[in-house]
Residue frames as qw, qx, qy, qz and C-alpha x, y, z in Angstrom:
[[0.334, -0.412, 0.369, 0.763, -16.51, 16.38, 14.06],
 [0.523, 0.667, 0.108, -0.521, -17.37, 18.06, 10.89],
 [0.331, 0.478, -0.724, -0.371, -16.57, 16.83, 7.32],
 [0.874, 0.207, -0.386, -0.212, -16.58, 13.07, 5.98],
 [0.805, -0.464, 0.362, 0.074, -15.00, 10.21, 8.00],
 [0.718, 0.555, -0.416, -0.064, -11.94, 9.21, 6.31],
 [0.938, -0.267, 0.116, 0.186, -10.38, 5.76, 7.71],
 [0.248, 0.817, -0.516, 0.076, -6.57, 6.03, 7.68],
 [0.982, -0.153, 0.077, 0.077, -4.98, 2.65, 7.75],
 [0.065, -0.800, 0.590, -0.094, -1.18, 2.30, 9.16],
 [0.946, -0.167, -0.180, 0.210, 0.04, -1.61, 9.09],
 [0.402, -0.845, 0.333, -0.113, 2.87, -1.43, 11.96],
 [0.984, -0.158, 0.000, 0.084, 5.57, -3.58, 12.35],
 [0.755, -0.027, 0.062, 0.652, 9.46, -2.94, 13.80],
 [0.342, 0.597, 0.141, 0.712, 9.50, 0.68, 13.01],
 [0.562, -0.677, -0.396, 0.264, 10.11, 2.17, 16.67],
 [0.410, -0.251, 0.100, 0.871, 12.64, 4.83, 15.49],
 [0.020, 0.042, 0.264, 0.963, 10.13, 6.32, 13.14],
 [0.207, -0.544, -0.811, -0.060, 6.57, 5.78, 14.31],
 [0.357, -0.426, -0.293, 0.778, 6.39, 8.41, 16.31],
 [0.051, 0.387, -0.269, -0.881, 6.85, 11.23, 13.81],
 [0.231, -0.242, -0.815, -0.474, 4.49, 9.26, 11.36],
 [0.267, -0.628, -0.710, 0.173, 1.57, 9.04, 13.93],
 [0.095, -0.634, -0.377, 0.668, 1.98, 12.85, 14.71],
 [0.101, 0.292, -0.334, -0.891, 1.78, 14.09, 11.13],
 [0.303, -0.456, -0.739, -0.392, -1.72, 11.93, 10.64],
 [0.373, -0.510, -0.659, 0.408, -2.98, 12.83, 14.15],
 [0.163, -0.589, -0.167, 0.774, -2.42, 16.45, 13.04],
 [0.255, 0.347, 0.697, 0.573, -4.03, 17.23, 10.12],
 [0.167, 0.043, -0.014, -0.985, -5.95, 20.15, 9.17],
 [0.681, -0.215, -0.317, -0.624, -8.71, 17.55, 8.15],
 [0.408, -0.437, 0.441, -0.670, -10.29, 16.56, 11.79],
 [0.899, 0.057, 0.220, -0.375, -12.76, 13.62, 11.03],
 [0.371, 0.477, -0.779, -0.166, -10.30, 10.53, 10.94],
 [0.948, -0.226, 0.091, -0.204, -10.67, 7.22, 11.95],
 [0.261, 0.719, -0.642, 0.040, -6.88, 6.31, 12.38],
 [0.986, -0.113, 0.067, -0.098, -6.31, 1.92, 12.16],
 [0.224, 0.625, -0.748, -0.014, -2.45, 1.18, 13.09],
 [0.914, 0.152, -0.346, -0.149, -2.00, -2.48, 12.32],
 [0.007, 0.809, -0.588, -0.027, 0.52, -3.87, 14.41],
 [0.794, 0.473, -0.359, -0.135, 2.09, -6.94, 12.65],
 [0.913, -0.248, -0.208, 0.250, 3.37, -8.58, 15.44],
 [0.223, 0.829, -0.322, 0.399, 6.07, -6.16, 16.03],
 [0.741, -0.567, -0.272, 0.237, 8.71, -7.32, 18.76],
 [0.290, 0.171, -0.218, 0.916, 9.98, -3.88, 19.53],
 [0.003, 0.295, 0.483, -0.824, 7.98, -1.20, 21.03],
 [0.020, -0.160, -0.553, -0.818, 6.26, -0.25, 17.86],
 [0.512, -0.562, -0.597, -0.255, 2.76, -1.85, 19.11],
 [0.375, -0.608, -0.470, 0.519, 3.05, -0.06, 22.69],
 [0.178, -0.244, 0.065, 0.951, 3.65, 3.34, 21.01],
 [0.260, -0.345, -0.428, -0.794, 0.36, 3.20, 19.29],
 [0.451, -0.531, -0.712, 0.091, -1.23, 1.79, 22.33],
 [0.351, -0.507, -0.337, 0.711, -0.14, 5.18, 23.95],
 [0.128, 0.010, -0.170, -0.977, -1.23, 7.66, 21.40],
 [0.388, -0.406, -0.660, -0.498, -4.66, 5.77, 21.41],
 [0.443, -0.581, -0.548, 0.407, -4.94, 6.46, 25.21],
 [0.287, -0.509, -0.126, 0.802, -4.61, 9.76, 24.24],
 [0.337, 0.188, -0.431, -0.815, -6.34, 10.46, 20.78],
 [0.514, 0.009, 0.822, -0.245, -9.78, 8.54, 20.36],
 [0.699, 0.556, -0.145, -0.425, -9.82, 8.74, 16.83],
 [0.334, 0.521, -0.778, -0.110, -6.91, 5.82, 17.03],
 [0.870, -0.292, 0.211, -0.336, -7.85, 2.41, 17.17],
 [0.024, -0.593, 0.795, 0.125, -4.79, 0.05, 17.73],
 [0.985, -0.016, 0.023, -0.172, -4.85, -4.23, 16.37],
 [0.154, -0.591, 0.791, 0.040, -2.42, -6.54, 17.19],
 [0.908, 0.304, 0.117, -0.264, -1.76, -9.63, 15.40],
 [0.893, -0.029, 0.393, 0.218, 0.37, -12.37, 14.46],
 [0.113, -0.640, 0.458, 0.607, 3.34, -11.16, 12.41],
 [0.715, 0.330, 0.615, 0.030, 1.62, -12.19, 8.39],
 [0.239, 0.128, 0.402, 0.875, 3.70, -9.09, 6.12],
 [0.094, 0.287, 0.075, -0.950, 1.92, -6.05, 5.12],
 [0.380, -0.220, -0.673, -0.595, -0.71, -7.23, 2.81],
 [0.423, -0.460, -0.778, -0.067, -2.51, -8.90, 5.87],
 [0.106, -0.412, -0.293, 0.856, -2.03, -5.86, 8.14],
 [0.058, 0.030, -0.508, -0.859, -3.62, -4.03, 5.07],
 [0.399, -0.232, -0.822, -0.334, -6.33, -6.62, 4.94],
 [0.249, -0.551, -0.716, 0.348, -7.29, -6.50, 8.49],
 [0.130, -0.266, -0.004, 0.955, -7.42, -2.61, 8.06],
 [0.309, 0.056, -0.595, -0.740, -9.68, -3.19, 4.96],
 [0.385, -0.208, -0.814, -0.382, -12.23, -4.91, 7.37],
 [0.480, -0.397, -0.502, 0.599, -12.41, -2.83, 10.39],
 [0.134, -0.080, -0.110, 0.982, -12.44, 0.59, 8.53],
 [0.108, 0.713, 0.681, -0.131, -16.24, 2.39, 8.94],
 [0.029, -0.483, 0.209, 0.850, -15.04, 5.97, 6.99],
 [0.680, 0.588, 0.379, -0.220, -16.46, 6.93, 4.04],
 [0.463, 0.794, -0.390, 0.058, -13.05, 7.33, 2.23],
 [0.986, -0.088, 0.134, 0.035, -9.88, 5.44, 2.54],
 [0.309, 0.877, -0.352, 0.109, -6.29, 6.23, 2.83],
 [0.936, -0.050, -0.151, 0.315, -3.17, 4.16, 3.29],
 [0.109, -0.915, 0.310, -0.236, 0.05, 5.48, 5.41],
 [0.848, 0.238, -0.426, 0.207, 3.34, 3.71, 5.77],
 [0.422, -0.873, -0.182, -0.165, 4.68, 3.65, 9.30],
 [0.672, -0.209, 0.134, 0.698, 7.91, 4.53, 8.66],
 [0.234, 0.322, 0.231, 0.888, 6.98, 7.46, 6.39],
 [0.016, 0.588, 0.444, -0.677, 4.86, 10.85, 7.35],
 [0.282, 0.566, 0.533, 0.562, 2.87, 13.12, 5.23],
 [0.172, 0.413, 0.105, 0.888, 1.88, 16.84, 5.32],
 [0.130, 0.228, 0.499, -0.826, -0.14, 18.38, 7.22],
 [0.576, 0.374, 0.153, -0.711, -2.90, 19.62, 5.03],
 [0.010, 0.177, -0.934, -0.311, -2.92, 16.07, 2.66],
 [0.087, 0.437, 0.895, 0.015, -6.21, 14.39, 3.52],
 [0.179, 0.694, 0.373, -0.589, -7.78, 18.11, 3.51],
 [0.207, 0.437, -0.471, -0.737, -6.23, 18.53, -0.25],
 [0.156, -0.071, -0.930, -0.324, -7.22, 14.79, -1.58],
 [0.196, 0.507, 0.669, -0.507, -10.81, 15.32, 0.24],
 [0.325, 0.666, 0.021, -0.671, -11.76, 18.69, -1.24],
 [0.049, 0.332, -0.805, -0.490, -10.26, 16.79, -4.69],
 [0.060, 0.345, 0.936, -0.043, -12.40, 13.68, -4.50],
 [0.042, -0.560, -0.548, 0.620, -15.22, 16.06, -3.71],
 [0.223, 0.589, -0.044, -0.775, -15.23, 18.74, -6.06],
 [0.070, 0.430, -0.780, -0.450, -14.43, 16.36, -8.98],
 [0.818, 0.004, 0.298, -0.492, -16.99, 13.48, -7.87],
 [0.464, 0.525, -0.709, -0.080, -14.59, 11.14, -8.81],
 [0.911, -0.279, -0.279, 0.119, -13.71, 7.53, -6.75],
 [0.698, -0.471, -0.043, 0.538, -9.98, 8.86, -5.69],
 [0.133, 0.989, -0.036, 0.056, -7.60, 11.10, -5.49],
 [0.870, -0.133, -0.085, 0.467, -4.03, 11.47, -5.86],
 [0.206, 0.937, -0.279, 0.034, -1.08, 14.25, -5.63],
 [0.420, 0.712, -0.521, 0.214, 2.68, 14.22, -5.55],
 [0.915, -0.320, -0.216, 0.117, 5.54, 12.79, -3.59],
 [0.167, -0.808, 0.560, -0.079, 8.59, 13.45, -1.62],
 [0.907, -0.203, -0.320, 0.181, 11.15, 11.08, -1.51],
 [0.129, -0.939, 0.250, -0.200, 13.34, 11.70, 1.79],
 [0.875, -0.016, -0.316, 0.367, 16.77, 9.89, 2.79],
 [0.663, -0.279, -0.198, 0.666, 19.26, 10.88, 5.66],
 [0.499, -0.139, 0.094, 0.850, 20.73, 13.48, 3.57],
 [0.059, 0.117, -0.469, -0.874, 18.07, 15.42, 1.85],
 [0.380, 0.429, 0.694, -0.435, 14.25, 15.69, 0.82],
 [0.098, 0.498, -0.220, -0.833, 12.74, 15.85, -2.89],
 [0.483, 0.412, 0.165, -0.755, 10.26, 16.42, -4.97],
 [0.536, 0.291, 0.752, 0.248, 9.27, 13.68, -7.53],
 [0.278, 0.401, -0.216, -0.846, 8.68, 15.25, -10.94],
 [0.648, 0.469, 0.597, 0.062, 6.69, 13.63, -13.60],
 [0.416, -0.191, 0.575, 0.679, 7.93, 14.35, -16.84],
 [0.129, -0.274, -0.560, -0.771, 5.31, 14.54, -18.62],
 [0.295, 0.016, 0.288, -0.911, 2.17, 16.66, -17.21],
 [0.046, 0.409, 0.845, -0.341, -0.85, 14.77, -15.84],
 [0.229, -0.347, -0.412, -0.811, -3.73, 16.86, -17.68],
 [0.125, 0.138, 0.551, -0.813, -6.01, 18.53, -14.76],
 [0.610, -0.081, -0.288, -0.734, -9.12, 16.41, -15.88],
 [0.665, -0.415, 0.536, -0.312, -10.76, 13.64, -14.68],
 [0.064, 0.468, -0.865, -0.169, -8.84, 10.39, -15.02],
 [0.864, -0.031, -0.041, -0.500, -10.63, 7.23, -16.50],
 [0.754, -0.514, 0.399, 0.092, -8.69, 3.87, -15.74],
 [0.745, 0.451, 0.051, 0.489, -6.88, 3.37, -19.12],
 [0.033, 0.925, -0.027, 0.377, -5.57, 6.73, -17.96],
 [0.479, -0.763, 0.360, -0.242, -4.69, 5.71, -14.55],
 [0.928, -0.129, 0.320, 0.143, -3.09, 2.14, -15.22],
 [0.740, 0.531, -0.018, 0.412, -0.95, 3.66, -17.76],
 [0.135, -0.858, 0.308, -0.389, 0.58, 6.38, -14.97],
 [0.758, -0.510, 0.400, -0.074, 1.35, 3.46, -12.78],
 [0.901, -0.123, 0.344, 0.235, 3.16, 1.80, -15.16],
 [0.461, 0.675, -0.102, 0.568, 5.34, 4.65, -17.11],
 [0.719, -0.461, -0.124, 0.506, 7.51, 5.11, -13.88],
 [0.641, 0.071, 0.240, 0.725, 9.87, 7.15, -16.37],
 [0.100, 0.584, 0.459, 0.662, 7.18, 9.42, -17.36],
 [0.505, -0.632, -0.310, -0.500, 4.76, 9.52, -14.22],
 [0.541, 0.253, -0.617, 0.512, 7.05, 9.42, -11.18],
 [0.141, 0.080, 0.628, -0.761, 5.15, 11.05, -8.44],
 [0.705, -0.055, -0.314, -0.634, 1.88, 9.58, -9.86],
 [0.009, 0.391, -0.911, 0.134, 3.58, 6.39, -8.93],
 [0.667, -0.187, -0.689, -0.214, 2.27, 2.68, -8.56],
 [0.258, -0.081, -0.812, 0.517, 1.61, 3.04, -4.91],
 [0.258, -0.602, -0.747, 0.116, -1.11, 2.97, -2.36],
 [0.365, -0.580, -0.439, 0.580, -0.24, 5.76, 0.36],
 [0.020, 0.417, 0.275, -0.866, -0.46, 9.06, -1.65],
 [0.435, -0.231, -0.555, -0.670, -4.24, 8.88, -2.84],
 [0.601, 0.180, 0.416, -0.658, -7.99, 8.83, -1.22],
 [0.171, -0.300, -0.859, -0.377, -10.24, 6.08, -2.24],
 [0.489, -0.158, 0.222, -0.829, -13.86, 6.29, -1.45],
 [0.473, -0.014, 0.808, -0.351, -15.28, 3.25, 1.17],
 [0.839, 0.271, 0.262, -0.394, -17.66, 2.38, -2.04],
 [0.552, 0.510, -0.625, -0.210, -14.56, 0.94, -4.55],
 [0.107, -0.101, 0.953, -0.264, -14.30, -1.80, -1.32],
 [0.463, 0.090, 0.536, -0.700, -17.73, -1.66, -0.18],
 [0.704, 0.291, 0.090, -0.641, -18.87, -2.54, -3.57],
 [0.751, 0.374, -0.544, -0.033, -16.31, -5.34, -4.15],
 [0.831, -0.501, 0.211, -0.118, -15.97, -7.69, -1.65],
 [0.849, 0.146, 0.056, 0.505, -12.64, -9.84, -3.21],
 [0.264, 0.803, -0.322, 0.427, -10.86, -6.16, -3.24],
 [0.591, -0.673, 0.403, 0.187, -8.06, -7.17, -0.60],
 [0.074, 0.699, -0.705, -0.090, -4.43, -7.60, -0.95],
 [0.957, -0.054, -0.247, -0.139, -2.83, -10.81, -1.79],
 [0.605, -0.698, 0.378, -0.060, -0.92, -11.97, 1.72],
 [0.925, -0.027, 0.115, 0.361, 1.14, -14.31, -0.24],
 [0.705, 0.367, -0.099, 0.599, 3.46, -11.72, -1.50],
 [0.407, -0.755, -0.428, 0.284, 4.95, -9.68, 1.06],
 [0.187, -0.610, -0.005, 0.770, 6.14, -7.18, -1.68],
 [0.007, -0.117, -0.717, -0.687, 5.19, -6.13, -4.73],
 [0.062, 0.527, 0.820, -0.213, 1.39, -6.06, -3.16],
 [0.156, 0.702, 0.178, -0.672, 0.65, -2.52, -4.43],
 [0.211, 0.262, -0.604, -0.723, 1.53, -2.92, -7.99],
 [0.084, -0.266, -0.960, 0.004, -1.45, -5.72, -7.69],
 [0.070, 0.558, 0.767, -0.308, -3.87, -4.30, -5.63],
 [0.045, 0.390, -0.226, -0.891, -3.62, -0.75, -7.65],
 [0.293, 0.121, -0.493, -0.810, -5.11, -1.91, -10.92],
 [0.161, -0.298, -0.862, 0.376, -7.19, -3.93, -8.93],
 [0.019, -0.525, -0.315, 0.791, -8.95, -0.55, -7.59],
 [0.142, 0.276, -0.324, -0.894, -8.73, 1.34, -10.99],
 [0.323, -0.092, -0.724, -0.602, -10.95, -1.52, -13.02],
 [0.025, 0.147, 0.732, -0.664, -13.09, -1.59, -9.82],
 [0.150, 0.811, 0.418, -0.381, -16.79, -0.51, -10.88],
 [0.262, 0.899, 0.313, 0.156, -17.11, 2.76, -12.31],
 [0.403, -0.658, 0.035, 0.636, -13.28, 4.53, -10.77],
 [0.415, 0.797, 0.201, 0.391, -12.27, 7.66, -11.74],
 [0.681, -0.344, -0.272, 0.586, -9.89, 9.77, -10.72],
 [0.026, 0.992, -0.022, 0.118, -8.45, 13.00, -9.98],
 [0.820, -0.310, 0.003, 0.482, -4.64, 14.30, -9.40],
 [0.072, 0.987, 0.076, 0.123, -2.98, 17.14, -8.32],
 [0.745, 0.255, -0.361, 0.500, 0.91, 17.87, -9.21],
 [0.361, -0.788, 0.083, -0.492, 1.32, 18.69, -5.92],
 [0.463, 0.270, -0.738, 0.410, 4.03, 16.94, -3.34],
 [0.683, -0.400, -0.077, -0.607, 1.98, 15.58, -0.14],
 [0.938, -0.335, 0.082, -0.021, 3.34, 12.46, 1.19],
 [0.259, 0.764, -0.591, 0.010, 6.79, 11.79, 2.20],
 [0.995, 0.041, -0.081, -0.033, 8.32, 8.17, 1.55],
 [0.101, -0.812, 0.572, 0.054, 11.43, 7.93, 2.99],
 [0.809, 0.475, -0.347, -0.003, 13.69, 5.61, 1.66],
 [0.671, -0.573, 0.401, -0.248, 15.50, 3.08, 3.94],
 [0.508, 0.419, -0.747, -0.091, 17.95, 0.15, 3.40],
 [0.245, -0.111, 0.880, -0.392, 16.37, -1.78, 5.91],
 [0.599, 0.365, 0.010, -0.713, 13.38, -1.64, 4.00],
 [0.723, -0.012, 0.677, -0.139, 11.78, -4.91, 2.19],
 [0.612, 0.733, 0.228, -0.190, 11.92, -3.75, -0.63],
 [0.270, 0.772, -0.571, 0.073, 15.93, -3.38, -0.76],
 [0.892, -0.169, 0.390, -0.156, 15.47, -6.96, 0.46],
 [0.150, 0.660, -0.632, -0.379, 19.07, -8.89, -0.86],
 [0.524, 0.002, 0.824, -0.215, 16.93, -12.12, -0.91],
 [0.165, 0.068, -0.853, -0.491, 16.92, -13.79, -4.67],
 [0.097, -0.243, -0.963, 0.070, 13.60, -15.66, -3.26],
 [0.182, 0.677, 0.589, -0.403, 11.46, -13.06, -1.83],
 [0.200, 0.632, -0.151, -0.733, 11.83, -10.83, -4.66],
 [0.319, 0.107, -0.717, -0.611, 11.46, -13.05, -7.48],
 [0.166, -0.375, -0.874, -0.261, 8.41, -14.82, -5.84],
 [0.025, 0.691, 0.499, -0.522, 6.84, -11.54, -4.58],
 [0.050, 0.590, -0.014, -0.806, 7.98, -8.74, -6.55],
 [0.019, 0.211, -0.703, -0.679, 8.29, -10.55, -9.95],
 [0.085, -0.290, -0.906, -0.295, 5.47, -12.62, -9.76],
 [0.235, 0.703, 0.477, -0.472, 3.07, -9.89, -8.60],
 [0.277, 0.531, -0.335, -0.727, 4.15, -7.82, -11.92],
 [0.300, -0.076, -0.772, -0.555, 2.56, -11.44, -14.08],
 [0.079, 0.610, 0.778, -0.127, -0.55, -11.09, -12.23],
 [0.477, 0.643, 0.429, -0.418, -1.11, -8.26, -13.55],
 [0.089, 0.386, -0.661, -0.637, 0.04, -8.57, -16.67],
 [0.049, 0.240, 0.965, -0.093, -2.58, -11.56, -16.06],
 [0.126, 0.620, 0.566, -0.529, -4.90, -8.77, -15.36],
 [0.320, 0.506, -0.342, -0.725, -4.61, -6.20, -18.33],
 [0.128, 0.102, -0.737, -0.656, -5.48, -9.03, -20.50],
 [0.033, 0.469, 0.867, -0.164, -8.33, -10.40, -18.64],
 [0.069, -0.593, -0.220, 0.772, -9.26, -6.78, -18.74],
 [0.552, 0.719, 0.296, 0.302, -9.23, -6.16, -22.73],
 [0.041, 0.976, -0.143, -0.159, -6.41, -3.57, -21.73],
 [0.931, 0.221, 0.247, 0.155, -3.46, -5.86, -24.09],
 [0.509, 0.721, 0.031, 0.469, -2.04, -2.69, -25.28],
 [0.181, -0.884, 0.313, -0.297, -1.16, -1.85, -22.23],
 [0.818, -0.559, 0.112, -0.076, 0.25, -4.81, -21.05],
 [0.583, 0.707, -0.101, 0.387, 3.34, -4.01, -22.55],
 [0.174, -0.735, 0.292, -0.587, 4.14, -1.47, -20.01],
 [0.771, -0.484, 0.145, -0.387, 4.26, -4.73, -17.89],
 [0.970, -0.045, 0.082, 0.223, 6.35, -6.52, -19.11],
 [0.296, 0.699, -0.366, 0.538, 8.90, -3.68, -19.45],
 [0.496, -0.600, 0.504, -0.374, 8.66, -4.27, -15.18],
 [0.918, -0.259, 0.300, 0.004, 8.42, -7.70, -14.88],
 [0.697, 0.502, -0.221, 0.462, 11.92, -7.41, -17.49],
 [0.144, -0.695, 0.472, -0.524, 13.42, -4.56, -14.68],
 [0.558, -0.606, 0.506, -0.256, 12.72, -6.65, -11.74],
 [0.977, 0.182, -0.044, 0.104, 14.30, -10.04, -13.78],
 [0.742, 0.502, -0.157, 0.417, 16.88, -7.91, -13.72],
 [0.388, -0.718, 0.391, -0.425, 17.15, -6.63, -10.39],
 [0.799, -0.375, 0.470, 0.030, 17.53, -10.67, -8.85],
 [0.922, 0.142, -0.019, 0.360, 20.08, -11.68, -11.84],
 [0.121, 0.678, -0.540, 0.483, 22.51, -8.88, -10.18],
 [0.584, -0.518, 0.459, -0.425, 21.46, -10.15, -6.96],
 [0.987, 0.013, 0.162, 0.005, 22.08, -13.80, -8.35],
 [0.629, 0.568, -0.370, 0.379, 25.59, -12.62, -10.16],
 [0.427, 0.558, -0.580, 0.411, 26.31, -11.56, -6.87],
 [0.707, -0.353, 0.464, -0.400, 25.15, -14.43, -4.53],
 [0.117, 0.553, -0.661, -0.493, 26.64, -16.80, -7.11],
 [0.613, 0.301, 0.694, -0.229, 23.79, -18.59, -7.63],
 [0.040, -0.130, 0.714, 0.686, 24.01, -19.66, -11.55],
 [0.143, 0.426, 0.892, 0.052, 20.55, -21.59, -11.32],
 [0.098, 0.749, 0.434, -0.491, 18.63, -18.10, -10.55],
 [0.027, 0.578, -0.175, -0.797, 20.67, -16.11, -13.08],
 [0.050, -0.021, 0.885, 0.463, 19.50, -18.62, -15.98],
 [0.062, 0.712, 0.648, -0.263, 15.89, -18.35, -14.47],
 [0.194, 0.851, 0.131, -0.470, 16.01, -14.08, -15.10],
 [0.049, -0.176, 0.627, 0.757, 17.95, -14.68, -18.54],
 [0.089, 0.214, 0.939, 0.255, 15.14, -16.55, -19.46],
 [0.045, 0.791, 0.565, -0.231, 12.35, -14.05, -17.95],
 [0.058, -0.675, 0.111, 0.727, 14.34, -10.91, -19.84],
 [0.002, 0.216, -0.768, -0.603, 14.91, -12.46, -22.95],
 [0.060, 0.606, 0.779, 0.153, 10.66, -13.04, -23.04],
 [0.034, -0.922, -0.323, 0.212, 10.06, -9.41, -22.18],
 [0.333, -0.393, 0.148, 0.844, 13.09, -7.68, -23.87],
 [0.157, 0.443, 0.587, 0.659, 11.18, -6.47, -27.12],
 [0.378, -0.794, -0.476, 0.001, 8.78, -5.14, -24.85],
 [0.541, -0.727, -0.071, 0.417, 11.32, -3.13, -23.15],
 [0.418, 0.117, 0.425, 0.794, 13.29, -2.03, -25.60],
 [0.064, 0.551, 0.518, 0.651, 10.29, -0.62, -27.38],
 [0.329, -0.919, -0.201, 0.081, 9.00, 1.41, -23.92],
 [0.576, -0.683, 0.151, 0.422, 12.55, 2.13, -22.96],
 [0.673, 0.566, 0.296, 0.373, 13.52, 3.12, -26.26],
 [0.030, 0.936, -0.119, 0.331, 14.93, 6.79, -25.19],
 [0.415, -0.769, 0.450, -0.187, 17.11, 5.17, -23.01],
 [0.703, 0.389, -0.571, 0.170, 20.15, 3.13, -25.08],
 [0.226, 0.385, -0.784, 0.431, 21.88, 2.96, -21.87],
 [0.403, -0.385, 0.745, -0.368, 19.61, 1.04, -19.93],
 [0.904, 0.287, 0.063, -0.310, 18.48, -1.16, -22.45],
 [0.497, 0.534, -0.638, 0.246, 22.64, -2.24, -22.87],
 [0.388, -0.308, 0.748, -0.442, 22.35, -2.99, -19.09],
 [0.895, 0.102, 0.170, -0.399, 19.35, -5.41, -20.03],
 [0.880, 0.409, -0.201, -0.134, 21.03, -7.09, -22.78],
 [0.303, 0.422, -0.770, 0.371, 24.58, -7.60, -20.71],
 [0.343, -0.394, 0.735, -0.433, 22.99, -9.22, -18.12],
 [0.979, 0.097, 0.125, -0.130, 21.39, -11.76, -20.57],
 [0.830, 0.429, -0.345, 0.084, 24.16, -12.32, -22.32],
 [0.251, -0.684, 0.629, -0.268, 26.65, -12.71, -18.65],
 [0.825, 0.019, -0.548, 0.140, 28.16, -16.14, -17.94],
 [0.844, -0.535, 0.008, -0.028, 28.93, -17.35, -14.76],
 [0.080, -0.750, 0.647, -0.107, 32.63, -17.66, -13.72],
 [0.910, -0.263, -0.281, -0.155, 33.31, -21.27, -13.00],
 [0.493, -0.829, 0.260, -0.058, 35.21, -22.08, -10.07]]
């Protein structure tokens, strides 16, 4: 095939209603030369027999099966198997455009950058639409102070976003760091991690085009709407103080601000989820983690009285007693 290999890694796992449609919008791309790795993560539906049948039928798809270990280690095993010279990540519940890897290619490419990124859909049931970013992404190339600060203004940079799946890397931001893998202990939150990870990689640079490309549909089965007090405060929360761990190792201090405005949000995502699992111990646990990051917040979230009043009622809630 003509053009650059680009590896396309899918971790699999339970998603038999939407695989399908995922696998035929990578399989059909405008750009030809893939190398397409669906992980499957133990699945104990069909999930892992449905790639086994497009790979008997496309031989650009090579299928692994493996012990159910969360997405990071699907990820991981992806991240040692792929033989592309670029790198792209695809969720296997969501699908993406058609002409995606042929835009983020020609990007990467023209730009001579490490990655590329463009926009997002997000799609539920009812409806499909367009992230905006608020504030415009200047059409230059991006150095990582540049990029770590898009991932973490959410408010600003919304279809820049702290995730993997719509951006190209190029095989040399692994190749030339061996330790670049996910960490398998948290089996969410693993992309705000492995992200700035990437950016302070070497030499990365980017590119990124406001341009909608990958659609993330949005699911309530999903781990991430996970109503579990535990896995979210020892995945999601405690991947946002590694890196907060990281910007300072990093000399990037001034940003790590912008971190602790998250690692305040998601304190305050599990002390709803503790108000309403009445579980006092936890909600005393995320007073304590808001009320270290509320300055911090405040001062990012400053344009927005009303959700900085949410913050400060849920330190100052009491418990009911029975």
């Amino acid at each position: 095939m003509d053009g650059e290999l680009i590896s396309v890694i899918i971790p699999v796992y339970n998603v038999e209603p939407y695989i399908r449609k995922c696998l035929d919008s990578v399989i059909n791309q405008t750009y030809k030369n893939l190398e397409i790795l669906c992980i499957d993560d133990g699945s104990t539906d069909s999930s892992g027999k449905i790639c086994d049948e497009y790979a008997e039928k496309d031989n650009r798809i090579r299928v692994f099966h493996k012990e159910n270990g969360g997405v990071s280690s699907a990820r991981n095993i992806g991240l040692k198997k792929f033989t592309g010279k670029y790198v792209g990540f695809v969720d296997s519940d969501d699908w993406i455009e058609p002409d995606m890897y042929e835009i983020l290619h020609n990007l990467i490419r023209k730009n001579n950058v490490s990655l590329s990124a463009a926009g997002i859909f997000t799609d539920t049931d009812a409806e499909t639409v367009p992230r905006k970013n608020i504030q415009p992404i200047p059409k230059r190339i991006l150095k990582p102070r540049d990029m770590l600060t898009y991932i973490y203004r959410l408010d600003l940079y919304n279809a820049f976003h702290v995730v993997l799946w719509n951006k190209l890397y190029s095989a040399s931001l692994f190749l030339n760091n061996k330790n670049l893998f996910f960490n398998e202990k948290f089996i969410s939150g693993s992309d705000a991690l492995f992200l700035p990870s990437v950016f302070l990689s070497g030499n990365c640079t980017g590119i990124y085009l406001d341009k909608p490309v990958y659609h993330y549909c949005q699911r309530s089965t999903s781990i991430v709407y996970s109503s579990s007090v535990n896995i979210k405060e020892n995945c999601s929360l405690a991947a946002h103080k590694a890196v907060f761990k990281i910007f300072n190792e990093n000399g990037y201090e001034d940003l790590a601000v912008l971190v602790k405005k998250e690692i305040c949000y998601y304190a305050s995502l599990i002390a709803e989820l503790a108000v309403k699992n009445n579980d006092g111990i936890a909600l005393e646990r995320m007073k304590a983690e808001m009320r270290n990051c509320f300055n911090e917040y405040a001062e990012v979230q400053k344009e927005f009285p009303k959700r900085i009043e949410r913050i400060k009622k849920l330190i100052d809630f009491e418990m009911e007693d029975d």
